[in-house]
C-alpha positions in Angstrom: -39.8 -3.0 84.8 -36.4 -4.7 85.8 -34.8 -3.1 88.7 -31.3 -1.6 88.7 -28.7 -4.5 89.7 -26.0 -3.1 91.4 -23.0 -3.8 93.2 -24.9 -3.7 96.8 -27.3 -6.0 95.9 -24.7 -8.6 94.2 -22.9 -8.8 98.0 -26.2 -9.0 99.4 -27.5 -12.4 97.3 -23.3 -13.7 97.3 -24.5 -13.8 101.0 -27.5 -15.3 100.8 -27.6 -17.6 98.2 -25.3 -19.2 98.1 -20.5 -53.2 96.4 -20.1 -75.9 94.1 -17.4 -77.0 95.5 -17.3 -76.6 99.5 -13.1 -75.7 100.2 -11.7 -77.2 102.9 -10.6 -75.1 106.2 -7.0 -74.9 106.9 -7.4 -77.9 109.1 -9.3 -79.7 106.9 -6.5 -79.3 104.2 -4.0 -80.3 106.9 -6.2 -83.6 107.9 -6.0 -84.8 104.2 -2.6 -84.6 104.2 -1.6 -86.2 106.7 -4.5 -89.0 106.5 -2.1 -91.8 105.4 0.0 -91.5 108.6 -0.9 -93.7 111.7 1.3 -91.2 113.6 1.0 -87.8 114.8 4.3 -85.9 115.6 3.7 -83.8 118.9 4.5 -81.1 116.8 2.0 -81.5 114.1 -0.7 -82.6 117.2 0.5 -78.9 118.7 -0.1 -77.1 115.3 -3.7 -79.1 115.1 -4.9 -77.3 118.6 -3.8 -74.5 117.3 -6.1 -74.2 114.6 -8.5 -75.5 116.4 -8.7 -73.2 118.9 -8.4 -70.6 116.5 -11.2 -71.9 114.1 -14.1 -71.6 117.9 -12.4 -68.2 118.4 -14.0 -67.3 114.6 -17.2 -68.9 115.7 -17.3 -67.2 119.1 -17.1 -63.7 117.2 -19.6 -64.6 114.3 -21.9 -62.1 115.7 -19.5 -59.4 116.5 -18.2 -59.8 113.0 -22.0 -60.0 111.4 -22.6 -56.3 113.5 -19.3 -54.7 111.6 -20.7 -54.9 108.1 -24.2 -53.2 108.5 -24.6 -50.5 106.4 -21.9 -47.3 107.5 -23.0 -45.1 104.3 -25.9 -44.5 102.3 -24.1 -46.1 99.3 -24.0 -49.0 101.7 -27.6 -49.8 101.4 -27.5 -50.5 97.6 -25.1 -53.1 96.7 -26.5 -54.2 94.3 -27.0 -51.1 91.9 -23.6 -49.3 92.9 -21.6 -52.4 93.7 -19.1 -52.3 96.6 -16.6 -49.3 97.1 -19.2 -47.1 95.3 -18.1 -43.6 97.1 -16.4 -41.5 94.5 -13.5 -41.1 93.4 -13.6 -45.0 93.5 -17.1 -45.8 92.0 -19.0 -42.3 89.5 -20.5 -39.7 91.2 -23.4 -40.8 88.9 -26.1 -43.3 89.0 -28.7 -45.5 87.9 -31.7 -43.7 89.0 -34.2 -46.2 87.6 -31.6 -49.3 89.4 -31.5 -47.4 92.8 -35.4 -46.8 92.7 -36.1 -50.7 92.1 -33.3 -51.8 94.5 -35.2 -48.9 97.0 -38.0 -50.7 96.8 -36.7 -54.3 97.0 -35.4 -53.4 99.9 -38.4 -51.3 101.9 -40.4 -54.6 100.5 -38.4 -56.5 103.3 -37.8 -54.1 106.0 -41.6 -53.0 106.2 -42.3 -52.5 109.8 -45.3 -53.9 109.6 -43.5 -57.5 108.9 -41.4 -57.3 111.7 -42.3 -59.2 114.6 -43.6 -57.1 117.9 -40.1 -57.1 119.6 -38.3 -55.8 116.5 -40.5 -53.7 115.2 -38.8 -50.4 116.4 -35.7 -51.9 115.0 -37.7 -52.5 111.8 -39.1 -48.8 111.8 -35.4 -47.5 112.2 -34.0 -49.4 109.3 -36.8 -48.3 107.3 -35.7 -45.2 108.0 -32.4 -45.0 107.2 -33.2 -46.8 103.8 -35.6 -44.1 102.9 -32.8 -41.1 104.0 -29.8 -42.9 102.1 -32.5 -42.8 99.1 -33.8 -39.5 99.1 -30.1 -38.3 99.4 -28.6 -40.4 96.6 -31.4 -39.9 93.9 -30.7 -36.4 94.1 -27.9 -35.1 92.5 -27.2 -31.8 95.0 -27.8 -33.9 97.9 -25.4 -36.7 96.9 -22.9 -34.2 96.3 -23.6 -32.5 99.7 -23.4 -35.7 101.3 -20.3 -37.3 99.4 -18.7 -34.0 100.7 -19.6 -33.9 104.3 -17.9 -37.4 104.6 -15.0 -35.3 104.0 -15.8 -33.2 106.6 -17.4 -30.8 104.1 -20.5 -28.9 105.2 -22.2 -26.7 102.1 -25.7 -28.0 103.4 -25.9 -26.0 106.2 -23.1 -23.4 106.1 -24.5 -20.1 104.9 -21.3 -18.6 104.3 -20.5 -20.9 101.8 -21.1 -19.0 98.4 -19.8 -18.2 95.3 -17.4 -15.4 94.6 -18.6 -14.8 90.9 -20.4 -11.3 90.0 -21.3 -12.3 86.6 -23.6 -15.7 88.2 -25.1 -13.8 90.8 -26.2 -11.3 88.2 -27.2 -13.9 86.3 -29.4 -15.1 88.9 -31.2 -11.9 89.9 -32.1 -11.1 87.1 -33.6 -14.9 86.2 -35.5 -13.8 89.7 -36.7 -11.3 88.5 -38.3 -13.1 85.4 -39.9 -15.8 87.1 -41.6 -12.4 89.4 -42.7 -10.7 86.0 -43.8 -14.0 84.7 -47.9 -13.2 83.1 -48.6 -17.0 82.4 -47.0 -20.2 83.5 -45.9 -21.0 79.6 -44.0 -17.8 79.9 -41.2 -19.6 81.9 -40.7 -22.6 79.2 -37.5 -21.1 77.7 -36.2 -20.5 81.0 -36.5 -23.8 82.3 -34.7 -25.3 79.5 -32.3 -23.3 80.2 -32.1 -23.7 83.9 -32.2 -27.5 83.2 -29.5 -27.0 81.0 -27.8 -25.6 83.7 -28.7 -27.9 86.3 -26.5 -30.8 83.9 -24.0 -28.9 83.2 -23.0 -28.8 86.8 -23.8 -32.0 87.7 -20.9 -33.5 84.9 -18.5 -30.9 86.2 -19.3 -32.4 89.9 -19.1 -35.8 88.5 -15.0 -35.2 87.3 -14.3 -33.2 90.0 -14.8 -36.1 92.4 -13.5 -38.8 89.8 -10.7 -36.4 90.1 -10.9 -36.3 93.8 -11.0 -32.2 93.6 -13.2 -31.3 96.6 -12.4 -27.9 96.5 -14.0 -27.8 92.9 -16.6 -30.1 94.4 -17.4 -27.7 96.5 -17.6 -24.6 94.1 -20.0 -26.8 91.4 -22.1 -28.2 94.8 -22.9 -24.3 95.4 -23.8 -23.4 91.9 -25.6 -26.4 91.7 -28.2 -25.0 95.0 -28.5 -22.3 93.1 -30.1 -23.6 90.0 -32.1 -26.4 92.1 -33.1 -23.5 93.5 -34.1 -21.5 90.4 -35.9 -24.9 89.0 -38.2 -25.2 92.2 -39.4 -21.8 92.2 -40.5 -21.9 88.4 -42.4 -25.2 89.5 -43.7 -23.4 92.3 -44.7 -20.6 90.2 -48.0 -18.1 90.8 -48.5 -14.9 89.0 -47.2 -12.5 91.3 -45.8 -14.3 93.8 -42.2 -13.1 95.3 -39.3 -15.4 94.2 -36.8 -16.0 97.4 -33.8 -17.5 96.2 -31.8 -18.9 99.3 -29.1 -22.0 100.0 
């Protein structure tokens, strides 16, 4: 039998759940047009040191300059699927899972560790790392979301405050709670879930124009919702006949 859902127990889950020909260089363009001359003027010769000291300045800081365009972001990683300047509102919030998986692995093919000589392999084992975080976080819709949002300064992750002020969804969600609890067989739960994964798309496209729209605060709202029915969805897959549903962040 359902239990009574009342007003105490709505504040007590709102707080709980919650990118052929070579061009010549500046000097080289200068060179060929000047080449008929026999002559240099001292202020052309002037202008030639000039660039040329400036030209081994760029080849001193080659490195330096190499360093500055490693990978700052997950979306970083993945050129190749999300193109450059991927982070919403400039690229989708949306993407290519199948793309991301084969660039994923494209790219874990050549940062294996186990390639790496000896004196970079704890370099290797980092990057390999980091490659696997920026792809767990991106193939997932609720943990892109939470990520494009804490680079806003944005933390839904881990805040446990952060909830939604909406009776009628937290109703909603006990008493789809209490369904999955009363559940007799696994095939019992099949309309739910198409419901719940209904659900689950719905919020993604919401999340999808509220950052092509650069709204965080809706961001926000939908990221929340969202953890809810992620949330739902993992405890129908981890269902077993009479085992308590927990619904947290």
């Amino acid at each position: 039998m359902k239990t009574c859902i009342n007003r105490a127990a709505l504040s007590h889950l709102g707080g709980f759940l919650g990118s052929a020909e070579r061009r010549a260089c500046p000097r080289c363009a200068w060179l060929s047009g000047t080449v008929k001359s026999t002559h240099m003027p001292a202020s052309s010769s002037r202008s030639f040191s000039q660039a040329l000291r400036r030209d081994q300045a760029k080849v001193g800081s080659a490195p330096a300059a190499k360093e500055s365009i490693l990978p700052q972001t997950h979306y970083d990683y993945f050129t190749q699927t999300l193109g450059a300047d991927a982070i919403p509102p400039s690229g989708p919030f949306g993407i290519d899972i199948r793309a991301l998986r084969k660039e994923f692995l494209q790219l874990q093919a050549k940062a294996h560790p186990d390639l790496a000589p000896a004196d970079r392999k704890r370099q290797a084992e980092a990057l390999s790392a980091r490659i696997n975080e920026a792809y767990k976080t991106l193939q997932n819709p609720l943990l892109r979301a939470q990520y494009l949002l804490s680079l806003r300064g944005i933390d839904v992750a881990e805040d446990e405050t952060a909830k939604v002020d909406d009776p009628e969804l937290l109703m909603e969600v006990l008493e789809t709670r209490e369904t999955i609890e009363e559940a007799q067989e696994e095939s019992d739960l099949d309309p739910l879930k198409e419901t719940n994964d209904t659900r689950i798309q719905a919020s993604v496209e919401v999340l999808d124009q509220a950052f092509k729209d650069d709204d965080m605060d809706k961001a926000k709202e939908e990221a929340v919702k969202l953890r809810y029915w992620v949330n739902i969805k993992e405890s129908i897959d981890g269902w077993e006949k009479g085992k308590p549903v927990v619904l947290i962040h």
